[in-house]
TIVO-870679 format. One record per residue (C-alpha): residue number from 1; residue in one letter; y, x, z. Coordinates in steps of 0.5 Angstrom, whole numbers. Layout:
# residues N
num, residuo, Y, X, Z
NUM, a, Y, X, Z
...
//
This chain:
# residues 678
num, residuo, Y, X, Z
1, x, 184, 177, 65
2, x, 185, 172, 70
3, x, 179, 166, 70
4, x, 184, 161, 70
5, x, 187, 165, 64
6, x, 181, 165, 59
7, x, 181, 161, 53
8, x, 177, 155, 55
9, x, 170, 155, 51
10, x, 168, 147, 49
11, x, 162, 145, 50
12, x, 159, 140, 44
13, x, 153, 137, 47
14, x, 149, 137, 41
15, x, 150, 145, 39
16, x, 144, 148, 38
17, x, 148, 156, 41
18, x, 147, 152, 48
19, x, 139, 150, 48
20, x, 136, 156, 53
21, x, 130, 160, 49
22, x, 123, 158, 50
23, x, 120, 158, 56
24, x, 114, 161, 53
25, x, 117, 169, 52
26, x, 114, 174, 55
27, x, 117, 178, 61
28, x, 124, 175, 59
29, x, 130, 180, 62
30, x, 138, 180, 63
31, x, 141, 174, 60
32, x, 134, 171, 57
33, x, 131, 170, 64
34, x, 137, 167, 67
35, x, 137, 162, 62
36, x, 130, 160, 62
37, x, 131, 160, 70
38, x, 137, 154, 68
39, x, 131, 151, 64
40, x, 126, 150, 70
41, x, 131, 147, 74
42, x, 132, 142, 69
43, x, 126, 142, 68
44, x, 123, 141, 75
45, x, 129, 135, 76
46, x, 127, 131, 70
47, x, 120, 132, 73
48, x, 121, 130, 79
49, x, 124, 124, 78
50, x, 120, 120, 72
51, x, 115, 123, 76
52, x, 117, 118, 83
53, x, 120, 113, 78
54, x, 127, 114, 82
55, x, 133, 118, 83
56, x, 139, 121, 79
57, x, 137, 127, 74
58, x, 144, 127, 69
59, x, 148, 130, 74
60, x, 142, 135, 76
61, x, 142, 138, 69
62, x, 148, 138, 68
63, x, 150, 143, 74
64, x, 144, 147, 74
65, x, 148, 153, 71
66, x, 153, 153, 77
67, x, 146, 152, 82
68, x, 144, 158, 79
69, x, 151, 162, 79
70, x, 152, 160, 86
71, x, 144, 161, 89
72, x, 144, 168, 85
73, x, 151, 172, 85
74, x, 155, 169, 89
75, x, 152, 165, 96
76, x, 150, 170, 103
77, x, 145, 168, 105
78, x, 137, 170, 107
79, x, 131, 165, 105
80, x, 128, 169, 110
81, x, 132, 166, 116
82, x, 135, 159, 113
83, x, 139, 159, 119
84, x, 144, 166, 120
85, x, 149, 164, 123
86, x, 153, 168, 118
87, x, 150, 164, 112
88, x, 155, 161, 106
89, x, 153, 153, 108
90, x, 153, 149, 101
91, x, 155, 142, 101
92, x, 152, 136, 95
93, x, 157, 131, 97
94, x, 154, 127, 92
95, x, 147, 127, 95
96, x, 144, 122, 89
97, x, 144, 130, 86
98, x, 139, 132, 91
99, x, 133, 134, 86
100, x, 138, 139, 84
101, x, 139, 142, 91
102, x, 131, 142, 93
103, x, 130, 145, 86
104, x, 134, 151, 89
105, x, 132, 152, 96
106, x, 124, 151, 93
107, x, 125, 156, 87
108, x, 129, 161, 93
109, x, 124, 160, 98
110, x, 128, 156, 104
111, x, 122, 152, 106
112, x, 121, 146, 101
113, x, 115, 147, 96
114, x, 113, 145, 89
115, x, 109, 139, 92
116, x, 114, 137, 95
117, x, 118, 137, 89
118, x, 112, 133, 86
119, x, 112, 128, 92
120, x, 120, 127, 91
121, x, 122, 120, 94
122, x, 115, 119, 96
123, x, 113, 116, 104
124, x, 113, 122, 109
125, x, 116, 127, 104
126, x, 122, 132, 106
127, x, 124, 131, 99
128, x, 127, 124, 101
129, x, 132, 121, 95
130, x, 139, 124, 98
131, x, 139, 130, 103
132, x, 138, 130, 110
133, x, 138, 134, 116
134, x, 132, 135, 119
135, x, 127, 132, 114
136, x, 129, 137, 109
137, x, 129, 144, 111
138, x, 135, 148, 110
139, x, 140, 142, 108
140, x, 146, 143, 112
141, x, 149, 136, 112
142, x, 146, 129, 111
143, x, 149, 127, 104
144, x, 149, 121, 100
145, x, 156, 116, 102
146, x, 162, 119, 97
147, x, 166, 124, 100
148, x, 162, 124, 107
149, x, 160, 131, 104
150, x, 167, 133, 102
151, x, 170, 131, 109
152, x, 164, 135, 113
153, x, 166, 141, 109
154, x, 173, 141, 112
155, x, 171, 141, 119
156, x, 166, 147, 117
157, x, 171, 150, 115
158, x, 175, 150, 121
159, x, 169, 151, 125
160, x, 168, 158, 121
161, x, 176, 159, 123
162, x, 175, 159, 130
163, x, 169, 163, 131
164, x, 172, 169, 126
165, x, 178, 168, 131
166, x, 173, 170, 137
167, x, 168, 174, 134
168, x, 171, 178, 128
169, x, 168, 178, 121
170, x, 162, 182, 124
171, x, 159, 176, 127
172, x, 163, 170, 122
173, x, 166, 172, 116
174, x, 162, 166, 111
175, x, 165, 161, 106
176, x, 163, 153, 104
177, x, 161, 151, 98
178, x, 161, 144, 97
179, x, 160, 141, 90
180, x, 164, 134, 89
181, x, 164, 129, 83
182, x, 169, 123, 81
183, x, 165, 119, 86
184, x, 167, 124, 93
185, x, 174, 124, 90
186, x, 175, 116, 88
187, x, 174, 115, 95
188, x, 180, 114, 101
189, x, 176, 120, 104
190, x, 177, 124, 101
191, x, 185, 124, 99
192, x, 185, 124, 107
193, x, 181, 130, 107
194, x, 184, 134, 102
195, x, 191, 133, 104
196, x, 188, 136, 112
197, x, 185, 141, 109
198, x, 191, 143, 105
199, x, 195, 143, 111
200, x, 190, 147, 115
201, x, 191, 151, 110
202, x, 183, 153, 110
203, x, 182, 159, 104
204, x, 174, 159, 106
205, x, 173, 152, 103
206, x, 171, 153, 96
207, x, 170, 145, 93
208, x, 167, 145, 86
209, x, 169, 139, 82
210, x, 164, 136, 77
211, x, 169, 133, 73
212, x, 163, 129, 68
213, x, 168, 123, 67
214, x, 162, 119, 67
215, x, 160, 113, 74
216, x, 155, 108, 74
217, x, 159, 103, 70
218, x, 161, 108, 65
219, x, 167, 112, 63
220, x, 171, 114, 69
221, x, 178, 111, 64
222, x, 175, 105, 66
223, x, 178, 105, 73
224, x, 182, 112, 74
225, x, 187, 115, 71
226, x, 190, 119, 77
227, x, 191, 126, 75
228, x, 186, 129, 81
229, x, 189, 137, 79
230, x, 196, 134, 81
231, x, 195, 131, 87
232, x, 190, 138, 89
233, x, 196, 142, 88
234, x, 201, 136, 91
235, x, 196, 137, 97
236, x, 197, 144, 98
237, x, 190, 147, 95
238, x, 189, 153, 90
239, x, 187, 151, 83
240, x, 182, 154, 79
241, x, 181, 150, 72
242, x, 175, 152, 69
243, x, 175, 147, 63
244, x, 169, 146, 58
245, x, 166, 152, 62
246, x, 160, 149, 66
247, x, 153, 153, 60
248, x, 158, 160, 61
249, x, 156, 164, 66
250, x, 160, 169, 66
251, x, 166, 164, 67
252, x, 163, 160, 73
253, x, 162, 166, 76
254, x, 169, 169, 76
255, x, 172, 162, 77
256, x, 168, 162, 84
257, x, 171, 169, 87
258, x, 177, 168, 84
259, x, 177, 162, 89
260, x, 173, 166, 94
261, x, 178, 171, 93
262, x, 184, 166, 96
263, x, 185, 167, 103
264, x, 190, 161, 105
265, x, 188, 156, 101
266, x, 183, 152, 100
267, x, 180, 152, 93
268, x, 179, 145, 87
269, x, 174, 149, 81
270, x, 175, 144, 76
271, x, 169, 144, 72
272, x, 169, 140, 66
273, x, 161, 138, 65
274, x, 156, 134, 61
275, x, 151, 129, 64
276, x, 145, 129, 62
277, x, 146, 135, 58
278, x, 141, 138, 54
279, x, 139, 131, 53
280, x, 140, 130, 45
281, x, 141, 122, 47
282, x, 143, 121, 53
283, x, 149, 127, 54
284, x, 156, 123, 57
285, x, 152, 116, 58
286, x, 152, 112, 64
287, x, 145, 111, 63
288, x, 145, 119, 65
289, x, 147, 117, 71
290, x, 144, 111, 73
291, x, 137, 110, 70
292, x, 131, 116, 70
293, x, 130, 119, 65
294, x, 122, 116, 62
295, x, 118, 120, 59
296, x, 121, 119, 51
297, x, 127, 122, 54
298, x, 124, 127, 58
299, x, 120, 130, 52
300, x, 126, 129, 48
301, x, 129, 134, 52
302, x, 124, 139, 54
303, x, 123, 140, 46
304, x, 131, 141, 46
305, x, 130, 146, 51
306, x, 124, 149, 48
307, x, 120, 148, 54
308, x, 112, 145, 54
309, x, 113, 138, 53
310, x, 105, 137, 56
311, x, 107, 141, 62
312, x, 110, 138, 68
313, x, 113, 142, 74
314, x, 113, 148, 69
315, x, 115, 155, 73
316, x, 114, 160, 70
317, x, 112, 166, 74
318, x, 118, 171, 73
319, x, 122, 166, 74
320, x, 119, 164, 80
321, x, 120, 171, 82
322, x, 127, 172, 81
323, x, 130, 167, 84
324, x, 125, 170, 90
325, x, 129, 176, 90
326, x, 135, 173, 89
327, x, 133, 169, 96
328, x, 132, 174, 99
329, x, 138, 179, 97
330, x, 142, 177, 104
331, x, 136, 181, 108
332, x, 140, 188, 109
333, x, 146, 184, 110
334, x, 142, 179, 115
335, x, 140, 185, 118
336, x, 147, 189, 119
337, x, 150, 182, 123
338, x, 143, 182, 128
339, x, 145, 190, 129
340, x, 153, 188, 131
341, x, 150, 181, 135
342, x, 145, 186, 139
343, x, 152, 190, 140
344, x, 156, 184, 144
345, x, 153, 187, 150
346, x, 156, 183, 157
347, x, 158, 177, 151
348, x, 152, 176, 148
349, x, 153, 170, 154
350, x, 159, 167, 151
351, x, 157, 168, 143
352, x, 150, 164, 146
353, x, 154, 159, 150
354, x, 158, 157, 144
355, x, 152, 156, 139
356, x, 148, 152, 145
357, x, 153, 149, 150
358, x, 148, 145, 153
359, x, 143, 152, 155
360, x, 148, 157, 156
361, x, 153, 154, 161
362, x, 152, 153, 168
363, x, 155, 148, 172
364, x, 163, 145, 172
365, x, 166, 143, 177
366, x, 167, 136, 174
367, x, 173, 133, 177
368, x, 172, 127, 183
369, x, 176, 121, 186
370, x, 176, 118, 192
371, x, 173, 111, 193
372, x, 179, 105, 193
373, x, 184, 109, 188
374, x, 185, 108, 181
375, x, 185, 112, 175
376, x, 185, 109, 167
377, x, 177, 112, 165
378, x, 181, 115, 158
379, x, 185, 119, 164
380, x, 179, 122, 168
381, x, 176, 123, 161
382, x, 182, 127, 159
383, x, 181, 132, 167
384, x, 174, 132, 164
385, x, 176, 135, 158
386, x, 181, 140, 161
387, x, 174, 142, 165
388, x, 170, 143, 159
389, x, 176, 146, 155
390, x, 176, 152, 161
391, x, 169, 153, 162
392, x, 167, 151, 155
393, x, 169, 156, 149
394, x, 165, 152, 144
395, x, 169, 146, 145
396, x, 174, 143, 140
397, x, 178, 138, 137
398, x, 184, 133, 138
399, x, 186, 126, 136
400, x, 188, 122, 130
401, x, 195, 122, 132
402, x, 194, 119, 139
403, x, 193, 125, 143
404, x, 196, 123, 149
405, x, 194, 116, 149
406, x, 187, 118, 148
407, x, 187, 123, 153
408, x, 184, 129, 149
409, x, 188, 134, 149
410, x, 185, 141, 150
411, x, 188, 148, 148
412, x, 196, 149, 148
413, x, 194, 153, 140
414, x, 194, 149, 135
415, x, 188, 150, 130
416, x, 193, 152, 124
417, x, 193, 158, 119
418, x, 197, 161, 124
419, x, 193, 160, 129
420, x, 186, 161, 127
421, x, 184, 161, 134
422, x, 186, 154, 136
423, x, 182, 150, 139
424, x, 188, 144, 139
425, x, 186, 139, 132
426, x, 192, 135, 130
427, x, 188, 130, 126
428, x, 194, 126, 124
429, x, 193, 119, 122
430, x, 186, 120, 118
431, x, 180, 117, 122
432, x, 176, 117, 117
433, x, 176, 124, 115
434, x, 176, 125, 122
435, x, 170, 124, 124
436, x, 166, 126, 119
437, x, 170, 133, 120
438, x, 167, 133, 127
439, x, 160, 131, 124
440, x, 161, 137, 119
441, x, 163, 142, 125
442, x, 158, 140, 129
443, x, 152, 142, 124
444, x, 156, 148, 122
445, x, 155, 150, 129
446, x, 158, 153, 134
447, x, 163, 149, 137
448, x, 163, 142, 139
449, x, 168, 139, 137
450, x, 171, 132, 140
451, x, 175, 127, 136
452, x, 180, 121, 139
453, x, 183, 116, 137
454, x, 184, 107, 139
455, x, 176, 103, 139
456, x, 178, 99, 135
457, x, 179, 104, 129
458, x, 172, 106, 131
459, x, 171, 101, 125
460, x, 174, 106, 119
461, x, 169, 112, 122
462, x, 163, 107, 122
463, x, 160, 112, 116
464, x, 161, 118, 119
465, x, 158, 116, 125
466, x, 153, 113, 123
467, x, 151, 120, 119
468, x, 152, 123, 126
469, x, 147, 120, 129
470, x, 142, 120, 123
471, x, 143, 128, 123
472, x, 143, 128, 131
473, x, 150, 132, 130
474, x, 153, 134, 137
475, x, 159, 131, 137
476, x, 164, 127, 142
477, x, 168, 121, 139
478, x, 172, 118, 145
479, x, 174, 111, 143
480, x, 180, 109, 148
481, x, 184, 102, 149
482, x, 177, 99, 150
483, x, 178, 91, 150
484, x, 183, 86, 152
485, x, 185, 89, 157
486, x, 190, 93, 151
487, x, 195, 86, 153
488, x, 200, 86, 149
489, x, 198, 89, 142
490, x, 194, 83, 141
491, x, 188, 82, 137
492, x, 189, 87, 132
493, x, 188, 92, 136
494, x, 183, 89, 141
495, x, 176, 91, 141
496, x, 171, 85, 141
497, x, 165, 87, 137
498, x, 165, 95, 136
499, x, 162, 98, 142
500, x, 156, 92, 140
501, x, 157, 95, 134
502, x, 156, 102, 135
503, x, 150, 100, 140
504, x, 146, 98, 133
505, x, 147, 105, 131
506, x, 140, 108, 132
507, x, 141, 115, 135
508, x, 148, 115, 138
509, x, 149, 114, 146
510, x, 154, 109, 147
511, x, 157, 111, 154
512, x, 162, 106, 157
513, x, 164, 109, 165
514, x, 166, 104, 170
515, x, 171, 108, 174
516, x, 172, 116, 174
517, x, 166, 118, 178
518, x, 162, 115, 172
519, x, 167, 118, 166
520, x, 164, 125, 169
521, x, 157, 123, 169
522, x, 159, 121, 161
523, x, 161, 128, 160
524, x, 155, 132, 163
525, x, 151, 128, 160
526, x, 155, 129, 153
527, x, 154, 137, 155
528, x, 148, 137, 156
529, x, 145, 132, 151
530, x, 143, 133, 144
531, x, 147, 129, 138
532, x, 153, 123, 138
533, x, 156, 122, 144
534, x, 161, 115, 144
535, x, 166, 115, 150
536, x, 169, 108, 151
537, x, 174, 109, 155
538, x, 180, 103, 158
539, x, 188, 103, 158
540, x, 188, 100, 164
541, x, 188, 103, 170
542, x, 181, 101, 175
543, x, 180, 101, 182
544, x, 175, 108, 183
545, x, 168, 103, 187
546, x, 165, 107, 192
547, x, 158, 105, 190
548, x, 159, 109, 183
549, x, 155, 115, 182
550, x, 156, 121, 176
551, x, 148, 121, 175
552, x, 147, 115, 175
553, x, 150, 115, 168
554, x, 144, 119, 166
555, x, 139, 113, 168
556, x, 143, 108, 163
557, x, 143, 104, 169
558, x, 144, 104, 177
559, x, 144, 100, 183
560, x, 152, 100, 187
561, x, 150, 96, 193
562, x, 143, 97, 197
563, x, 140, 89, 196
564, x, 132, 90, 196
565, x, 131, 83, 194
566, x, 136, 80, 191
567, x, 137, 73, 189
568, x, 142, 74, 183
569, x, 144, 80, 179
570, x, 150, 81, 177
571, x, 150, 88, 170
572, x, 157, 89, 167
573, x, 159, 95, 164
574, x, 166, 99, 165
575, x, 172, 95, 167
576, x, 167, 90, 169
577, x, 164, 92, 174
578, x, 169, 92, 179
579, x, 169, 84, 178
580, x, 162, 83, 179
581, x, 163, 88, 186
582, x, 168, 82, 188
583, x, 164, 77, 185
584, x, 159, 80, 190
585, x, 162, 80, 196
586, x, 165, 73, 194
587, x, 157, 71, 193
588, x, 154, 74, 200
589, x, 160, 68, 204
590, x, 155, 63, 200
591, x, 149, 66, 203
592, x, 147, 69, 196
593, x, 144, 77, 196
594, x, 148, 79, 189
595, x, 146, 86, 187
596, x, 151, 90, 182
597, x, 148, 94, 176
598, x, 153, 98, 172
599, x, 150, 100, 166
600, x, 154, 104, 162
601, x, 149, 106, 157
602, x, 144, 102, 155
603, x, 141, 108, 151
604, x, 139, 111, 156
605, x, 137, 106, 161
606, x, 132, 104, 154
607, x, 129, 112, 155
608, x, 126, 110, 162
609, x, 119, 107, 164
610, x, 119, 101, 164
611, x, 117, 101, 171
612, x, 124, 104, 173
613, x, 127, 99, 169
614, x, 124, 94, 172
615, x, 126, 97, 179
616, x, 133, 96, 177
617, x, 133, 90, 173
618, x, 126, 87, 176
619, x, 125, 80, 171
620, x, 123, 75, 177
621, x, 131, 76, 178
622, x, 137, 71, 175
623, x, 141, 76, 172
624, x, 148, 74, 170
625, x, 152, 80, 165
626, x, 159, 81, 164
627, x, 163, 85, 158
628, x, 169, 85, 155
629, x, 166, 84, 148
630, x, 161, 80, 144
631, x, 156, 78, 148
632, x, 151, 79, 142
633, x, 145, 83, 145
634, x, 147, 81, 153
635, x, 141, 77, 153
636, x, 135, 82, 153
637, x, 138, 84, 161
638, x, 140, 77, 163
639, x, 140, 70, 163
640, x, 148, 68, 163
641, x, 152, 73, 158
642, x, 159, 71, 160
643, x, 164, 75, 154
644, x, 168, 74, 149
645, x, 166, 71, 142
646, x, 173, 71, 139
647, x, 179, 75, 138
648, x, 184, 76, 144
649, x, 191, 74, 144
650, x, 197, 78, 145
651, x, 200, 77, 153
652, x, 199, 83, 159
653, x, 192, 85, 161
654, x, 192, 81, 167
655, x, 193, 75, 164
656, x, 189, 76, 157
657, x, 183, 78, 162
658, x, 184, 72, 166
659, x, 186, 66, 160
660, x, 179, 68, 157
661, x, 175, 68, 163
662, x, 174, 75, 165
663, x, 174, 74, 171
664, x, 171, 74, 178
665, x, 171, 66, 179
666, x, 167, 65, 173
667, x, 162, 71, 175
668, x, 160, 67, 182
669, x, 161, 60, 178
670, x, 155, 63, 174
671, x, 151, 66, 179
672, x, 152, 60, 184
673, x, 149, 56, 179
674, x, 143, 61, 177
675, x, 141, 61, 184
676, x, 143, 53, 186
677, x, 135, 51, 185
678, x, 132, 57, 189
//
């Protein structure tokens, strides 16, 4: 019988039938053990919690039977070797459950221990309150915003396309399994999400709806009456209704291959659950959610359980054991995969270059221009991707609907259920779900993916870019149109505060080249380099400088003009740079020595000594700064910060730049009066 056939088992929370045997039995087996396994995983997430007097256990207890189902019949994977490529990837987009997942990874041996369970929440932990990447070993996603988790698993999904395409399923043949709950899917994210991985028709996506009803406030009918089935199956997924199912075992297993067994869909198991089940006070109340549970309510459940209510972090040593041999069951299969790996011979290179680009890719022939040219940076950074798209297999991605426009076109095959293969993505109108797939594809691994759209819609990114940084995901956005210099578009689509914006994300390399010398130099310091990466890149077309260089990009900042003692610097980024090459030119006839600074990453001009730094922006020297943005932050490097603190206007670029004094006149008025007392 088909699962979604089966007669639907309603779950009364208060029934005794579904209280899991003491945890006092000896050498359980079958159905005994797994329910005392059930039991420590609700213990340990009651436990962990009331010990730090923080974090969420509802949702925790009432998806351990589902962690269980997955964790020991259903995922591939080998505690042993937490990162084989061809493991299964598990998501918890709602991270506020995360005592749920270090439960997991501790009781199947994936590096966290029972201390750090103990020491969950605590300073210094690598239990930290929602999963992160590089603090908690063998978490594939940083997890916690809503639906951030959800979108991270679609790009997964096209990353595991793509390399069972090349490689063929002895080498990548996995599935994502990401849990969600009316959290993931009451945000905008997710409809944006659901509806790309339909049209991709992603079959290896399996997403787990905890449909518990229950939000911080109260009852979901507060604020929902949507039908979340109706609009899956408008977006083309497949729907696997498991009703009132989440203590039946048997029946979540069979739900989940009959997900698993889908091939060109992707997959909505809609599972009906009870917060803070078995709870006897506290099952399908908000409180559930919200609040830990103090020690009254802990007891309450563990006596319902039939579990020691005197003992905390009780593990007994056969569960213990089991869910060790469950842990390593992907062993063999591990092993097998290795064999094949050793069996790629002369592509072994290739396979490599696709998991460490940066390692593994010998020098490109980066596109080069004649000094007195012109070319718009968006347009240089479109040779550079043709470049890497060449000599780069791991590369892929596209635009949210601007793919010309941004310049990020990369493959003729569109990535598609067709064509598995292609390395084109068609984003659509979806910049949300568009960076945070990019950040999903990268932490799967294998491909480095790169997204475009307009700067000035990086604001409907921010979270998934943020979470790129935190996770030191190796992505590529390419933010294009950059300023004022847009024209005609107006205020809405000029950008005015996000490339400072972007610059206070700590851990994201914001680059903003000055012609196209330094747009190559961005993407060889974006290859080359670990995590994010922003291109802010100009519509407008700009004059090639013959003092620019590719590798001063790596330096963050660089002089253009050979002055040994300047009188005045001149420091601009992008378009702006040529203005302050005028400006100097202007100011040498007043007997004033300007040297040019382009600083297209202040990121990486922080990584010098203090010393080089010095040697390029020596302190003793007035300095004027000039960008086409706020000018907030400007003042750490210069004295006179000439900018833009206001919304543009609607006009052509030549006379925007000009009416908001973006210009040469202004730049040698500043520097003049810097240097009117030396």
């Amino acid at each position: 019988m088909e699962p979604d056939t089966l007669p639907r088992v309603a779950i009364d929370s208060q029934q005794d039938q579904n209280m899991e045997p003491n945890v006092q039995s000896t050498n359980p087996t079958g159905a005994d053990i797994e329910q005392l396994a059930i039991s420590v995983i609700r213990g340990l997430a009651l436990d962990g919690p009331n010990r730090a007097k923080s974090g969420h256990q509802g949702t925790a207890m009432a998806l351990a039977p589902l962690a269980h189902v997955l964790f020991t019949r259903i995922m591939n994977y080998d505690a042993g070797d937490p990162d084989w490529p061809n493991r299964d990837r598990f998501v918890l987009s709602g991270g506020h459950a995360s005592i749920l997942l270090y439960s997991m990874l501790y009781l199947t041996g994936q590096g966290i221990e029972l201390d750090d369970i103990k020491n969950f929440r605590q300073w210094g932990s690598n239990t930290p309150g929602h999963p992160e990447v590089g603090v908690s070993p063998s978490v594939e996603v940083t997890t916690g915003p809503l639906g951030q988790g959800f979108a991270n698993a679609v790009g997964m999904a096209v990353a595991e396309r793509r390399l069972r395409s090349v490689w063929g399923s002895e080498l990548c043949d996995h599935r994502v399994y990401v849990t969600v709950g009316d959290g993931d899917l009451s945000e905008g994210l997710s409809h944006e999400a659901a509806s790309l991985a339909g049209h991709l028709g992603l079959g290896r996506l399996n997403v787990i709806y905890d449909d518990n009803r229950i939000t911080i406030d109260g009852s979901t009918d507060l604020a929902l009456s949507d039908d979340p089935i109706k609009r899956f199956e408008a977006y083309g997924w497949h729907i696997v209704d498991l009703g009132d199912s989440g203590e039946d075992l048997d029946r979540l297993e069979h739900g989940l291959r009959q997900a698993a067994d889908e091939q060109n869909r992707p997959s909505l198991i809609v599972l009906r659950t009870h917060i803070g089940f078995p709870s006897p006070s506290l099952t399908d109340t908000a409180e559930a959610h919200g609040l830990a549970f103090g020690d009254a309510e802990v007891a309450e459940v563990k006596a319902a359980m039939g579990m020691p209510v005197d003992q905390t972090f009780n593990v007994p040593a056969e569960v213990l054991s089991y869910y060790r041999t469950a842990g390593a069951r992907g062993t063999n299969q591990r092993a097998g995969w290795n064999k094949h790996l050793l069996d790629l011979g002369d592509r072994r290179s290739e396979w490599d270059a696709m998991w460490d680009p940066a390692a593994h890719c010998d020098p490109l022939p980066w596109p080069s221009y004649e000094p007195g040219s012109s070319v718009a940076t968006r347009k240089a950074s479109q040779h550079c991707i043709s470049v890497l798209a060449e000599h780069v297999p791991a590369v892929i991605g596209g635009s949210a609907d601007l793919t010309g426009n941004t310049g990020t076109s990369i493959d003729s095959t569109v990535q598609s259920l067709e064509a598995p293969g292609g390395r084109q993505i068609y984003f659509g109108v979806r910049e949300h779900a568009m960076g945070a797939a990019l950040v999903g594809a990268a932490r799967h691994g294998g491909v480095m993916p790169i997204g475009g759209t307009f700067l000035v819609f990086a604001d409907y990114m921010r979270p998934a870019v943020r979470l790129a940084a935190m996770s030191q995901a190796k992505c590529v956005f390419v933010w294009t149109h950059d300023s004022v210099g847009v024209g005609e578009d107006g205020p809405t689509h000029q950008p005015i505060e996000q490339v400072m914006s972007l610059r206070a994300i700590p851990g994201l390399r914001v680059i903003r080249p000055a012609d196209g010398t330094e747009v190559a130099g961005a993407w060889e310091l974006a290859l080359r380099s670990d995590g994010p990466t922003a291109m802010i890149l100009s519509r407008q077309d700009l004059p090639v400088l013959s003092g620019t260089q590719a590798a001063g990009v790596g330096l963050g900042a660089y002089p253009l003009n050979d002055v040994e003692n300047p009188d005045v610097i001149l420091v601009a980024t992008g378009s702006e740079v040529s203005l302050c090459v005028q400006a100097s030119e202007e100011l040498a006839q007043h007997q004033v020595a300007a040297r040019v600074v382009s600083m297209p990453c202040w990121e990486q001009f922080e990584t010098l000594p203090s010393t080089e730094q010095h040697k390029i922006l020596p302190r003793e020297v007035p300095a004027v700064s000039i960008e086409a943005g706020v000018t907030l932050g400007w003042d750490r490097y210069a004295d006179v910060c000439i900018g833009l603190n206001e919304f543009g206007h609607s006009a052509p670029c030549s006379v925007v730049m000009d009416k908001m004094g973006l210009t040469v006149a202004r730049v040698v008025e500043s520097a003049l009066a810097l240097t009117a007392g030396d």
